[in-house]
N, C-alpha and C positions, 0 to 999 in steps of 0.2 A: 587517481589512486582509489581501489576500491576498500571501504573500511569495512569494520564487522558490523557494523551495523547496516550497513548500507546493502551486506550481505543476507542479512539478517531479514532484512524488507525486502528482499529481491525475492527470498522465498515465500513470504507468506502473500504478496503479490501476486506471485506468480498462480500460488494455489486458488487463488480469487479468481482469477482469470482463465482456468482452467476447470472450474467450478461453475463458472457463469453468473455466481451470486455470491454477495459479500454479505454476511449479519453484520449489524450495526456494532456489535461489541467485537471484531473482529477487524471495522474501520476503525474504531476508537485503539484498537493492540495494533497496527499498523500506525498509526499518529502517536502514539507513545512511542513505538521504535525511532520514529524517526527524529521525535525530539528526546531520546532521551539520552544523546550523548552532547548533549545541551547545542547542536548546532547541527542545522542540515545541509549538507554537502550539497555539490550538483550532483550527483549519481543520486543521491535521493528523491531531489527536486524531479528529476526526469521520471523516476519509478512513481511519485506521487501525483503529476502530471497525468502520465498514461493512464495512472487508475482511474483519476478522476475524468478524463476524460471519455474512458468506458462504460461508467457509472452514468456522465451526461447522457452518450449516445449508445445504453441501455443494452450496450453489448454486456454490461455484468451489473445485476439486478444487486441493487441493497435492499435487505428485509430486515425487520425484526429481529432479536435475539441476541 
């Protein structure tokens, strides 16, 4: 089941990823979303996975800001 927040992260994810680069204050509002229905689902899990694993292999740059 997908919840609002999970929806919630699916978009601002998605704009990271589409964007190619993530600000650091825009990783910290994407980890706020996701804890802040005080628990993270698997549909979360997998959206926070994927980021990070694009962030690892630099397919979407974290900067500053």
């Amino acid at each position: 089941m997908l919840t609002k927040s999970g929806r919630n992260l699916e978009e601002v994810i998605k704009k990271a990823i589409d964007d190619h680069v993530i600000k650091n204050s825009e990783y910290e509002e994407i980890i706020d979303l996701a804890h802040g229905d005080g628990k993270i689902d698997a549909h979360e899990r997998v959206l926070l996975q994927e980021l990070n694993d694009l962030i690892s292999n630099k397919s979407v740059r974290r900067i500053t800001g």
